[in-house]
C-alpha positions as CSV (number, residue, x, y, z in Angstrom):
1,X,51.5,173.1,113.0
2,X,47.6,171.9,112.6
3,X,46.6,175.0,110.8
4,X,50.0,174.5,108.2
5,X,48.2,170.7,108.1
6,X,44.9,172.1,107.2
7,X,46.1,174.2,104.7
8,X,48.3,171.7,102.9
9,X,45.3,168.8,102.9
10,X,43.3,172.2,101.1
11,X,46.1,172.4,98.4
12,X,46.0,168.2,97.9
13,X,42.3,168.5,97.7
14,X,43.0,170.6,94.9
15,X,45.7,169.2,93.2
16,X,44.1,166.0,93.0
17,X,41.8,165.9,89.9
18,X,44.5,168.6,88.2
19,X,47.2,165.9,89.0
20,X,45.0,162.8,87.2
21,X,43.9,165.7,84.4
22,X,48.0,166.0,83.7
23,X,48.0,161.7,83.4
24,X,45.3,162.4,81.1
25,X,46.7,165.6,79.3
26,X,50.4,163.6,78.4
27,X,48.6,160.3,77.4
28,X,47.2,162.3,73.9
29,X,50.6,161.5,72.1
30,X,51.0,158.0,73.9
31,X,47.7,156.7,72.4
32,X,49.0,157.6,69.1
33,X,52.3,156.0,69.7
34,X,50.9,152.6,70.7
35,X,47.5,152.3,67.9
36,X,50.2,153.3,64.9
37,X,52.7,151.2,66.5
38,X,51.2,148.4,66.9
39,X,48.7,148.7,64.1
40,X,50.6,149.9,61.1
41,X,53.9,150.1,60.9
42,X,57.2,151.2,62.0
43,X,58.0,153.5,59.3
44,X,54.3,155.1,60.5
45,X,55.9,155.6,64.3
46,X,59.0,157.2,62.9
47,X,56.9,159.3,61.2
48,X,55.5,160.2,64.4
49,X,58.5,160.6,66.8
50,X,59.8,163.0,64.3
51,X,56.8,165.2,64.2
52,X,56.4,165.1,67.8
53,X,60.1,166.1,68.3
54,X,59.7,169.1,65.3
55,X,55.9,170.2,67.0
56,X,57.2,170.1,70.9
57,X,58.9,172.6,71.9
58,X,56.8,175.1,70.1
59,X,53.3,173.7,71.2
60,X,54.5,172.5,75.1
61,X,55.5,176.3,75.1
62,X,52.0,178.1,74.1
63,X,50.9,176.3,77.1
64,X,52.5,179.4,79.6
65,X,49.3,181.9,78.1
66,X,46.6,179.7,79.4
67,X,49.0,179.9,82.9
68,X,48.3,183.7,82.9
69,X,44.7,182.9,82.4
70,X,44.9,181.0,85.4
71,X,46.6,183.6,87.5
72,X,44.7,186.7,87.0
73,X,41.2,184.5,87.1
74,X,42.3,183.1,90.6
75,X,42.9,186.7,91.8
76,X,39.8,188.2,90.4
77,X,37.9,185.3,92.0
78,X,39.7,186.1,95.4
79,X,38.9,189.7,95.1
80,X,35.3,188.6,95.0
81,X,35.7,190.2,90.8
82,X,33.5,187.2,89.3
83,X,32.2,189.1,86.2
84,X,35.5,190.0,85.4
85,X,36.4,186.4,84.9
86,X,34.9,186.1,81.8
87,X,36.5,188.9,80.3
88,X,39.8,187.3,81.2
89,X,38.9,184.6,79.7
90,X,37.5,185.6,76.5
91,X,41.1,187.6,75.9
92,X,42.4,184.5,76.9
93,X,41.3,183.2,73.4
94,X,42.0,185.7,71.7
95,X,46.3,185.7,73.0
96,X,46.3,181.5,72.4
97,X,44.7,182.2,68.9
98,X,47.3,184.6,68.6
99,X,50.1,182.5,69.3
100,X,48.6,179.2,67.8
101,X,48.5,181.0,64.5
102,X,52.1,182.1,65.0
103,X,53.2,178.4,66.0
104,X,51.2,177.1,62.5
105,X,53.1,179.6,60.3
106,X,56.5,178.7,61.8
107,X,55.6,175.1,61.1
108,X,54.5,175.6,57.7
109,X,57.4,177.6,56.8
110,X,59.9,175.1,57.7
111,X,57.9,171.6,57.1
112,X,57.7,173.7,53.2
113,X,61.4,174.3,53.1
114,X,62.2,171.6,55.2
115,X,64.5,170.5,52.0
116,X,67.4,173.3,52.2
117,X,67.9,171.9,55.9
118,X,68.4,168.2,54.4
119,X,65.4,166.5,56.4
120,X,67.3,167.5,59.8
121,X,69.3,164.1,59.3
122,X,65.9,162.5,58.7
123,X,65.1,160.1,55.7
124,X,63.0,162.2,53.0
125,X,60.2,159.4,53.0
126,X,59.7,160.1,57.0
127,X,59.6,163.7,56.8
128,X,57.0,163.8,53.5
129,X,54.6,160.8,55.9
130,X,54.7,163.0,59.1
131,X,53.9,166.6,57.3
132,X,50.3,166.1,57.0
133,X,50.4,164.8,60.5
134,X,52.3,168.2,61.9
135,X,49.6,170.6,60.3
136,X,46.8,168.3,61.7
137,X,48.5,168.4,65.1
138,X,49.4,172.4,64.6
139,X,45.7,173.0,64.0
140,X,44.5,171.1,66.6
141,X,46.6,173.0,69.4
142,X,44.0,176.2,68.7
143,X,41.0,174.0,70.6
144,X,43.6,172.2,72.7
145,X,44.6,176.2,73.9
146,X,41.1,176.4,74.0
147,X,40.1,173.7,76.2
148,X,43.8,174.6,78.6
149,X,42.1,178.5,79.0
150,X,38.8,177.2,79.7
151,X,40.2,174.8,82.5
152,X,42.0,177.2,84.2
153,X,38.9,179.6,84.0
154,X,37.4,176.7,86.1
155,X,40.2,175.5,88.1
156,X,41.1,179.1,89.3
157,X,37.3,179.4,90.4
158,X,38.1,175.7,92.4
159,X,36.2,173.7,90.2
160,X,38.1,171.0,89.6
161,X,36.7,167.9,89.0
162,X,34.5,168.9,86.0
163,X,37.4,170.0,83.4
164,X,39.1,166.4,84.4
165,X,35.7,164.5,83.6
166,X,35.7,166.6,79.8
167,X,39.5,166.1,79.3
168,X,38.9,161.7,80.2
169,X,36.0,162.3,77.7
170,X,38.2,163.7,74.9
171,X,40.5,160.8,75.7
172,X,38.0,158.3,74.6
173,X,36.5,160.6,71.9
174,X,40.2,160.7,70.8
175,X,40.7,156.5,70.8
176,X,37.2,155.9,69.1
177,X,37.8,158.1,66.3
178,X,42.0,156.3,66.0
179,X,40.4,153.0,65.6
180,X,37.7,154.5,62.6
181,X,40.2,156.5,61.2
182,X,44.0,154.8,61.3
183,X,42.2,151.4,60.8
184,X,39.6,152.0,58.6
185,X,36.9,151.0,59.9
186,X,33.2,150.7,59.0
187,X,33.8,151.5,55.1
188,X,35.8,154.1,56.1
189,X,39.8,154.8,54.2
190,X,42.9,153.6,56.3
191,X,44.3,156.9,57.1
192,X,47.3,155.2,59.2
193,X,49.5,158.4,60.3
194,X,46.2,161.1,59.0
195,X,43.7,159.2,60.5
196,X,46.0,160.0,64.1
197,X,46.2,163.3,63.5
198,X,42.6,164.1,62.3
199,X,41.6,162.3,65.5
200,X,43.5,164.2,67.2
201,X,42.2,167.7,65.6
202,X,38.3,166.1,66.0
203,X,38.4,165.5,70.0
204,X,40.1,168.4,70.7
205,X,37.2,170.5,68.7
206,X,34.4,168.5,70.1
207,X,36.2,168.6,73.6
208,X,35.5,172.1,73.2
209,X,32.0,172.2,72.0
210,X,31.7,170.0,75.4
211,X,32.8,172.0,78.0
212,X,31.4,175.5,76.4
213,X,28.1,174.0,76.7
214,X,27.8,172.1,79.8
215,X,29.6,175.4,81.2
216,X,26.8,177.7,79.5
217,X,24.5,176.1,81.5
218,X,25.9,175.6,84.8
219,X,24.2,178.3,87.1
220,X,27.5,178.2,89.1
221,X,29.7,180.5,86.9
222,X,29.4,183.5,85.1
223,X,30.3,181.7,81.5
224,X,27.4,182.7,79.0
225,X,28.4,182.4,75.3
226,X,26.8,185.6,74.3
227,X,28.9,187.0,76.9
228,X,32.2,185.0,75.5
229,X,31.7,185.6,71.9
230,X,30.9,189.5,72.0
231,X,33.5,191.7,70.9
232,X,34.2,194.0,73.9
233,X,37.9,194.1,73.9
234,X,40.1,196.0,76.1
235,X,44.0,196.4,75.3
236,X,45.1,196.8,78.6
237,X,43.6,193.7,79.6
238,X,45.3,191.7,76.8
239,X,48.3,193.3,77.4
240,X,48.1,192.3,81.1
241,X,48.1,188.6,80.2
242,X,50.5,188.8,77.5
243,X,53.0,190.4,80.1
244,X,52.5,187.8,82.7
245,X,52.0,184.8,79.7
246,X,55.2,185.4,78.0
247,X,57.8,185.1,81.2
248,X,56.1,181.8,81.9
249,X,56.2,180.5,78.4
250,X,59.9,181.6,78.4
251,X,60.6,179.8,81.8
252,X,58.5,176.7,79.8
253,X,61.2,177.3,76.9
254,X,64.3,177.0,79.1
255,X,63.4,174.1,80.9
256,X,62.7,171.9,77.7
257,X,65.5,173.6,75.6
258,X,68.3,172.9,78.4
259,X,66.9,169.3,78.4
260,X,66.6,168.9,74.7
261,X,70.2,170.0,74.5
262,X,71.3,167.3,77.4
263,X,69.9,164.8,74.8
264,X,71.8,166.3,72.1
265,X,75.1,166.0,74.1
266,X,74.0,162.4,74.9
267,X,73.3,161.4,71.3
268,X,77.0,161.9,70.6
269,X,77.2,158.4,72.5
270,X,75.6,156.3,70.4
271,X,71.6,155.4,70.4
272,X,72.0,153.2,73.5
273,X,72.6,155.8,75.5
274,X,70.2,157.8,73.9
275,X,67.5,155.3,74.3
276,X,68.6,155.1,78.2
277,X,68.3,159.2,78.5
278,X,65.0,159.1,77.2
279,X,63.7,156.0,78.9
280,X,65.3,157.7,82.5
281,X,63.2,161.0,81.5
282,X,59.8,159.6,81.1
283,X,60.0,157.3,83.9
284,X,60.9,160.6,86.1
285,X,57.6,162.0,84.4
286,X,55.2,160.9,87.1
287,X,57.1,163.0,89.6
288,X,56.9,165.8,87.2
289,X,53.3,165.4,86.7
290,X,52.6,165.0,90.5
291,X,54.4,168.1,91.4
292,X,53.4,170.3,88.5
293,X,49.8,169.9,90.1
294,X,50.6,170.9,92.9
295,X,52.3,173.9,91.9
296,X,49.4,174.6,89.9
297,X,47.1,174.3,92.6
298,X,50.0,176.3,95.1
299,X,49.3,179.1,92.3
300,X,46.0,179.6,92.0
301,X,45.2,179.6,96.1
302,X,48.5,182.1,96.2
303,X,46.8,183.9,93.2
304,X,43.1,183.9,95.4
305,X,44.8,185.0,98.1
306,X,46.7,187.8,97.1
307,X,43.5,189.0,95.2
308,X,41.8,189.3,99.1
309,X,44.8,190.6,100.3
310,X,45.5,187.7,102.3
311,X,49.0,188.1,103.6
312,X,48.8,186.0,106.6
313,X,47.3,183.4,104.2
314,X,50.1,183.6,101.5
315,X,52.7,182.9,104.5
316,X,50.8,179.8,105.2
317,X,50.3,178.4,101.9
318,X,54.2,179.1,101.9
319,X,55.0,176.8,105.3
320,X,52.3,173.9,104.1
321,X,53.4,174.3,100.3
322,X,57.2,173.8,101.5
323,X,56.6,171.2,104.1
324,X,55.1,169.2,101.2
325,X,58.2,169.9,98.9
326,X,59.5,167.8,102.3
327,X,57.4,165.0,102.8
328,X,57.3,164.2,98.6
329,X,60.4,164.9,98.4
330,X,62.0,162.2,100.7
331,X,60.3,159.1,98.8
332,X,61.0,160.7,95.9
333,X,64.6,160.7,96.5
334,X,65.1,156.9,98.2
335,X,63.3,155.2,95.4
336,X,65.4,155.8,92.8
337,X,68.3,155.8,94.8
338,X,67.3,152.1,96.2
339,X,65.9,151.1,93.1
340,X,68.1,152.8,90.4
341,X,69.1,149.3,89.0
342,X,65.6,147.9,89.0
343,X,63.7,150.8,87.4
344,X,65.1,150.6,83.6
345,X,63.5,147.3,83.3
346,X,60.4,149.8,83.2
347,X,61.1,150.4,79.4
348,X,63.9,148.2,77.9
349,X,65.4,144.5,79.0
350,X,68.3,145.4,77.0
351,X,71.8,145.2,79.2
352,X,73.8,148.2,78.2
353,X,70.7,151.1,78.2
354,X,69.8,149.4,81.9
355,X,73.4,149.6,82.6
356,X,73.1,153.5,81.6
357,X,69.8,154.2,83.3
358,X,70.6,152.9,86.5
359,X,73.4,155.6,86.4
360,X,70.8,158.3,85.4
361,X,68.4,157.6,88.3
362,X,70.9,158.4,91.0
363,X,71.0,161.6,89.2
364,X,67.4,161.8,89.5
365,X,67.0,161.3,92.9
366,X,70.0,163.9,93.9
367,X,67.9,166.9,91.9
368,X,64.6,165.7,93.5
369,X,64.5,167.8,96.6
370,X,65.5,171.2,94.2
371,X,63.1,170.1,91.3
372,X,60.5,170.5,93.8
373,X,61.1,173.5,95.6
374,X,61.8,174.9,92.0
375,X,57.9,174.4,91.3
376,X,56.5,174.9,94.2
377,X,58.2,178.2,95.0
378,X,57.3,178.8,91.4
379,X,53.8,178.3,91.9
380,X,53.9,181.0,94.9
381,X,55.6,183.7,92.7
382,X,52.7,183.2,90.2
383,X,50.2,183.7,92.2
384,X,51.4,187.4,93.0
385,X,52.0,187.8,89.0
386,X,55.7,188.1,89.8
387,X,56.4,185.8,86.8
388,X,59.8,187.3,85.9
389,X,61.8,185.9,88.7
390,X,61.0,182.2,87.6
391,X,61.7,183.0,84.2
392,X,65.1,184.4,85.0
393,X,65.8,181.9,87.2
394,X,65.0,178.9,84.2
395,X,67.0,180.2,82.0
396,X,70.1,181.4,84.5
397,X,70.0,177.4,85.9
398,X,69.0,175.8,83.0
399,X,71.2,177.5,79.9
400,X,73.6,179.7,81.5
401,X,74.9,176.8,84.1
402,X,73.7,173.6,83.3
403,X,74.2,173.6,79.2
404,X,78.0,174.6,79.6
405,X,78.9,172.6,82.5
406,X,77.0,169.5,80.8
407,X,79.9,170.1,78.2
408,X,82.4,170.5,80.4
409,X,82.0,167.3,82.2
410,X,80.8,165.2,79.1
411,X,83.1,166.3,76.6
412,X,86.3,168.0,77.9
413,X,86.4,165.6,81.2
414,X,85.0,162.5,79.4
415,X,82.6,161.5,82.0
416,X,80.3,160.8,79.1
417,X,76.4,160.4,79.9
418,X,77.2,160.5,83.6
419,X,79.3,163.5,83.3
420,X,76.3,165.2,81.4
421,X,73.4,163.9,84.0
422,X,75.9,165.8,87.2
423,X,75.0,169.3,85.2
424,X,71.0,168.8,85.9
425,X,72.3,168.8,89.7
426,X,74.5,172.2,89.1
427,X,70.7,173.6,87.1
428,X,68.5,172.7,89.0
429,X,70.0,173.4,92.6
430,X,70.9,177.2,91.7
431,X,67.3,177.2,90.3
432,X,66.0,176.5,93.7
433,X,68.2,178.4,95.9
434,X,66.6,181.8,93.6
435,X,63.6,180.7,93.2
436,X,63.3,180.2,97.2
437,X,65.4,183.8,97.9
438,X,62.7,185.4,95.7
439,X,59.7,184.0,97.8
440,X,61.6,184.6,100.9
441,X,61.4,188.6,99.9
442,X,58.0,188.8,98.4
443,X,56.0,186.5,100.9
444,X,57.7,187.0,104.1
């Protein structure tokens, strides 16, 4: 039991900084939210909710290639392979330019013919204030690729802390040039929804420029710009990471769609309970964000060990990694249980959404315990590049069961927004019980 103890505090220490980097990461679009919302308008924020609603999926999505960066960098650094980290890197860039540039066309396509689809129910004057806006934010998810790659290239090498003190740099780049630019400031035009989203593009580039340099000259890795920049490209390489990227960015694409169709369902019942669903979700963020660290973390030491061919390592990063799913778990689950009335006075006063909420959050606290053997056991199958069985089991959990029995129960049985919330139990449950049969067979 003390050496499952010593391995789990190794994972913590890891997960850490990558856990405050993700606070940092999902504060980009909040900082927007609150200096155009309090600063210019409401016509300005509606503008903004719609673009981040249009961009989301799409962009959140993109974020499964810098994954495979992480995974095959973590075993290469295992295998004691540290000049071929680079090279992973560097083709890295190349698959997130790839996408990027496929995300901006798809976004250009439809914000240009966004007409023929009527606005998707939205009022003409929103959609023509937040287009600028979604090719500024488009654009700016190249560098924001970027700067995901390059911090896996130094989290999978257990540098951890560095990446997080760029990313909080970026943050403040990012405010500073929102108060110039949506305010107008020293002689400068008041952009309002623009000035966001060149802000935005800005501290993503010079986030960038940061880290490249201040990694050029840290003796510590093998990052050399002449060595990033030089065209020596393999195909097999790049297809390596583009077979382990796109399973991950489909198991990315499942979760949000089956949850962006639960809100769908919900809409049906008015915007109260909208406002409740949505208010439920990003209060049951923080978990999210606490455990996703840890699964990255889980990954990349699974990923190093399976790259020294570590079995007896992998089984105990399995016994601490589940044991933790255990002991976060449990608080996890009696707070909202306890607390399900109180917590909706988080984000509204009003007496119906509070009245929905506190339904929600016992809902929350029954999928805890699965949610986070989901990631974790995720995390494991990563790190041994089997990123097919998580995939699989997203979309089998999250489309296949959960989408039609959300229906079902909502709709057909009128249990309404409760009825809808019991399907992310039937999802999320059989997504765990494969997830943890699959490590069971590949880590014994």
């Amino acid at each position: 039991m003390t050496y499952i103890f010593s391995d789990l505090s190794k994972t913590l220490k890891l997960s850490f900084p990558m856990m405050l980097g993700q606070f940092v990461a999902i504060s980009m679009s909040f900082i927007d939210t609150a200096m155009l919302g309090r600063g210019v308008g409401t016509e300005s924020l509606a503008a903004l909710g719609f673009a981040i609603n249009i961009t989301q999926i799409l962009a959140v999505t993109g974020f499964g290639l810098s994954a495979a960066v992480t995974i095959l960098t973590s075993q290469a650094w295992g295998a004691d392979k540290k000049n071929e980290c680079i090279h992973i890197l560097r083709h890295g860039f190349v698959l997130v330019s790839c996408y990027a540039f496929m995300m901006i066309s798809i976004l250009y396509l439809l914000m240009e013919n966004i007409s023929y689809v009527h606005y998707l129910g939205q009022r003409k004057e929103i959609v023509l204030l937040a287009k600028p806006y979604i090719y500024l934010i488009a654009t700016s998810f190249i560098f924001t690729y970027y700067n995901a790659c390059t911090r896996s290239y130094c989290q999978a090498q257990n540098v951890v802390w560095f990446p997080l003190i760029i990313m909080s740099s970026t943050i403040l780049i990012n405010i500073a040039l929102n108060w110039l630019l949506i305010f107008g400031k020293f002689g400068l035009p008041q952009l309002g929804i623009i000035g966001a989203g060149i802000g935005s593009l800005l501290s993503q580039i010079i986030g960038f420029i940061l880290i490249s340099l201040l990694l050029h000259t840290n003796r510590r890795f093998t990052y050399n710009l002449k060595k990033l920049y030089v065209w020596d490209f393999h195909v097999s390489l790049f297809k390596k990471l583009t077979f382990l990227g796109i399973p991950i960015c489909l198991d990315i694409f499942g979760e949000i769609l089956g949850f962006a169709i639960l809100a769908l369902f919900v809409g049906h019942f008015g915007d109260t309970a909208l406002a409740a669903h949505h208010g439920s979700l990003e209060v049951s963020m923080v978990l999210f964000v606490v455990v996703m660290s840890t699964c990255d973390a889980v990954s990349i030491r699974t990923g190093q060990a399976n790259g020294n061919r570590g079995e007896n390592q992998k089984h105990l990063i399995k016994k601490s990694s589940y044991l933790f799913s255990i002991v976060i778990g449990i608080p996890f689950t009696i707070i909202p249980l306890i607390y399900h009335h109180q917590l909706p006075y988080i984000f509204t006063r009003d007496s119906e959404v509070i009245r929905i909420s506190s339904q929600i959050f016992i809902f929350i606290a029954c999928y805890q315990f699965a949610d986070i053997f989901s990631l974790i056991s995720t995390g494991m199958l990563n790190g041994i590049s089997d990123v097919k069985a998580p995939m699989i089991a997203s979309l089998i959990g999250k489309l296949i069961f959960m989408v039609p029995f959300a229906y079902i129960m909502g709709f057909m049985f009128n249990y309404k927004v409760p009825g809808i919330w019991s399907a992310s139990l039937v999802g999320t449950y059989i997504t765990a019980l494969i997830l943890s049969w699959r490590v069971h067979k590949k880590i014994p």
